[in-house]
C-alpha positions as CSV (number, residue, x, y, z in Angstrom):
1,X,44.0,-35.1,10.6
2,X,40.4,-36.1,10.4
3,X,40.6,-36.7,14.4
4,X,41.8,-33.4,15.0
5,X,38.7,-31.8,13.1
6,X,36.2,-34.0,15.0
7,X,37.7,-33.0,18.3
8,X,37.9,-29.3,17.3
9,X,34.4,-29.3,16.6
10,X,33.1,-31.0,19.6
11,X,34.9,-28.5,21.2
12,X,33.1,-25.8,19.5
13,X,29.8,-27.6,20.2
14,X,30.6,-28.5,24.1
15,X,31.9,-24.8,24.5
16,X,28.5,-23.4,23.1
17,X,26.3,-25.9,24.8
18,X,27.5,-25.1,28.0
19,X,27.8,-21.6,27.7
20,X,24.5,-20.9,25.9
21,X,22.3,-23.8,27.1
22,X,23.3,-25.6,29.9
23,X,25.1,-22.6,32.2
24,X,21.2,-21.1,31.7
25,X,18.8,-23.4,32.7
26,X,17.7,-23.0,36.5
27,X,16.9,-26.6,37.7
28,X,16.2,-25.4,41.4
29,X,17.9,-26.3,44.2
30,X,21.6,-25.1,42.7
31,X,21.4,-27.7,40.2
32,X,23.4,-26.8,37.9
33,X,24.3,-29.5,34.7
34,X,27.6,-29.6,33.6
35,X,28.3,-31.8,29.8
36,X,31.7,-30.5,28.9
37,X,33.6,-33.0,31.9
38,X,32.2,-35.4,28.2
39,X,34.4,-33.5,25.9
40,X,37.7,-33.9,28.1
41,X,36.9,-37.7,28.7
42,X,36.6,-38.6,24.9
43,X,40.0,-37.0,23.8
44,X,42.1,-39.6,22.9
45,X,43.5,-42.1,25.1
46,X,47.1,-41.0,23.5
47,X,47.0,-37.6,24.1
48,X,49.9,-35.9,26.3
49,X,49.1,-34.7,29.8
50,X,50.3,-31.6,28.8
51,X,48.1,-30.5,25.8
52,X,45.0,-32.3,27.5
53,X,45.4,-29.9,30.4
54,X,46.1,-26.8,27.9
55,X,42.9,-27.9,25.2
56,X,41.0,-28.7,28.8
57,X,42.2,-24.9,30.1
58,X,40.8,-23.7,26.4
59,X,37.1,-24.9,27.1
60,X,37.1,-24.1,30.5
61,X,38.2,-20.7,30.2
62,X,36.2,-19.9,27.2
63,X,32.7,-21.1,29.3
64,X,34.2,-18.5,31.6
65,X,34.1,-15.8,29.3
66,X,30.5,-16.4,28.5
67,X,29.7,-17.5,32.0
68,X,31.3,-14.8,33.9
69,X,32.1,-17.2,36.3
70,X,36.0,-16.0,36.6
71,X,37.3,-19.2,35.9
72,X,35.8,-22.0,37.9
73,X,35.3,-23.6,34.8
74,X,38.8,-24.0,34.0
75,X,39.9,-24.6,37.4
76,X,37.3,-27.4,37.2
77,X,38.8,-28.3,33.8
78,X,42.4,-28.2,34.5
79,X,42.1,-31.0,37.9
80,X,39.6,-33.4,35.7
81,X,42.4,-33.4,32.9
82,X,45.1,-34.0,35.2
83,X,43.4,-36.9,36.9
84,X,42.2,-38.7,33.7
85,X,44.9,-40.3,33.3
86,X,45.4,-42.1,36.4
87,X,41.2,-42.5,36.8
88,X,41.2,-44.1,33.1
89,X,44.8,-46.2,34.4
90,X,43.2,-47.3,37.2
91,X,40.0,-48.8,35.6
92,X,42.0,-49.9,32.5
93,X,41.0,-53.4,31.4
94,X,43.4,-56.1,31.6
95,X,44.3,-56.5,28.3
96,X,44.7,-52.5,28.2
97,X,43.2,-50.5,25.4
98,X,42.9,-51.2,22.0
99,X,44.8,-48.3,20.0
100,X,42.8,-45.3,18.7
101,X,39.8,-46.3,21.1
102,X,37.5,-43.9,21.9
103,X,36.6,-44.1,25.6
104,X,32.3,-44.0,24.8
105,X,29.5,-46.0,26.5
106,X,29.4,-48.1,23.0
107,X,33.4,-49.1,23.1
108,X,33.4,-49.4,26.6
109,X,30.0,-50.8,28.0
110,X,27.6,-49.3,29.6
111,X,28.9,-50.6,33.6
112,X,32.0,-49.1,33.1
113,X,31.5,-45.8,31.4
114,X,29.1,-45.1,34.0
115,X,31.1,-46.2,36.7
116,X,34.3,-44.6,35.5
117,X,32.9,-41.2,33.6
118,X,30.2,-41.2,36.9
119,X,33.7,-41.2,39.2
120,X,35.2,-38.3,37.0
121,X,31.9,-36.5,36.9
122,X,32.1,-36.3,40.4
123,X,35.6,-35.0,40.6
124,X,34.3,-32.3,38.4
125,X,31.8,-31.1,39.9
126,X,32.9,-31.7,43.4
127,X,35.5,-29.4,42.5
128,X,33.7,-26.9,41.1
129,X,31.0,-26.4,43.7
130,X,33.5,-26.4,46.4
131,X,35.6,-23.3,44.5
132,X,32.2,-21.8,43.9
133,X,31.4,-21.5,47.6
134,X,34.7,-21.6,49.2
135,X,33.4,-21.8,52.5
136,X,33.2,-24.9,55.1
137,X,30.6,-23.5,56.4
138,X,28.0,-24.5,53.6
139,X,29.8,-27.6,53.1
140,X,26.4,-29.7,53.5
141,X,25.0,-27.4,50.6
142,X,27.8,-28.5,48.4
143,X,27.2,-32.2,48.7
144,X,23.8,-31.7,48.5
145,X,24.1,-29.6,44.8
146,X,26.5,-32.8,43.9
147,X,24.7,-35.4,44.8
148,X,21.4,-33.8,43.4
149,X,23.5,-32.6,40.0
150,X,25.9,-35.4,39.5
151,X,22.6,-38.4,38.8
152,X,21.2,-35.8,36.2
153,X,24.8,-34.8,34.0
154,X,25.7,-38.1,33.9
155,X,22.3,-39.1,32.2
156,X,22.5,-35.8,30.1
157,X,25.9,-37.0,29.0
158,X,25.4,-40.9,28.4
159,X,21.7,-39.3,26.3
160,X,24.4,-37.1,23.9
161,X,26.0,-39.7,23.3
162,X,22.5,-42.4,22.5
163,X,21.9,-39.2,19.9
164,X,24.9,-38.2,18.7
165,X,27.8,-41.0,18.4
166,X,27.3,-43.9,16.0
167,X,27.1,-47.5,17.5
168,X,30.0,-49.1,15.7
169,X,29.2,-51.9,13.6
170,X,30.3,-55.7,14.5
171,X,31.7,-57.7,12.2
């Protein structure tokens, strides 16, 4: 019960941050940051395909709304949800995953949250940038606004997490 207050408020949060912040900064260049691919990658590891694509279609259709960008947030949402996971399968540790863990850069380490969440960052935003311009024409463009926004979300997201998550304690 607790979990599913936690994770309805992070959706709240994500939803207005992206919306209200992050959808209106103008980096230059078509950078454009993107920290909600964070909120789909921390649902549980145990959650059905199914109701992670449909609470995935929820935050990506609601940045829509405030967006106005008719929803290539929630197409970008729906293939990130899909993938994660065979993305998180494929880069499970051998021993597999502890129940109930939370897939963060203090559980997992900071190599492989980068490595894994910088994999389905790209995704993302690959995604969405191609849908946005949906020609082949300014395919170069594209790659250029990933590989100039991907570096900078993925440091946005593993600095929420520094100032928002709690290290766990060892014992």
């Amino acid at each position: 019960m607790i979990d599913i207050i936690k994770h309805s408020i992070r959706f709240v949060l994500f939803l207005i941050a992206q919306a209200f912040i992050f959808n209106q900064l103008e980096i230059g260049l078509g950078i454009q940051l993107m920290v909600y691919p964070l909120y789909i990658f921390l649902l549980p590891l145990e959650m059905n395909v199914f109701l992670l694509m449909l609470v995935s279609f929820g935050l990506g259709f609601g940045i829509d709304l405030f967006s106005n960008t008719y929803g290539l947030h929630a197409s970008s949402a729906l293939i990130i949800a899909y993938g994660r996971p065979y993305l998180i399968k494929l880069f499970e540790p051998r021993d597999g995953f502890d129940p109930g863990t939370e897939l963060t850069i203090y559980s997992m380490g900071y190599a492989w949250f980068g490595y894994v969440f910088g994999t389905f960052l790209l995704a993302h935003t690959m995604w969405f940038f191609f849908i946005e311009q949906f020609k082949w024409s300014e395919f170069w463009y594209v790659v250029l606004k990933t590989v100039l926004g991907v570096p900078l979300s993925l440091l946005l997201c593993i600095l929420l997490q520094f100032l928002f998550f709690k290290k766990p304690i060892k014992r």
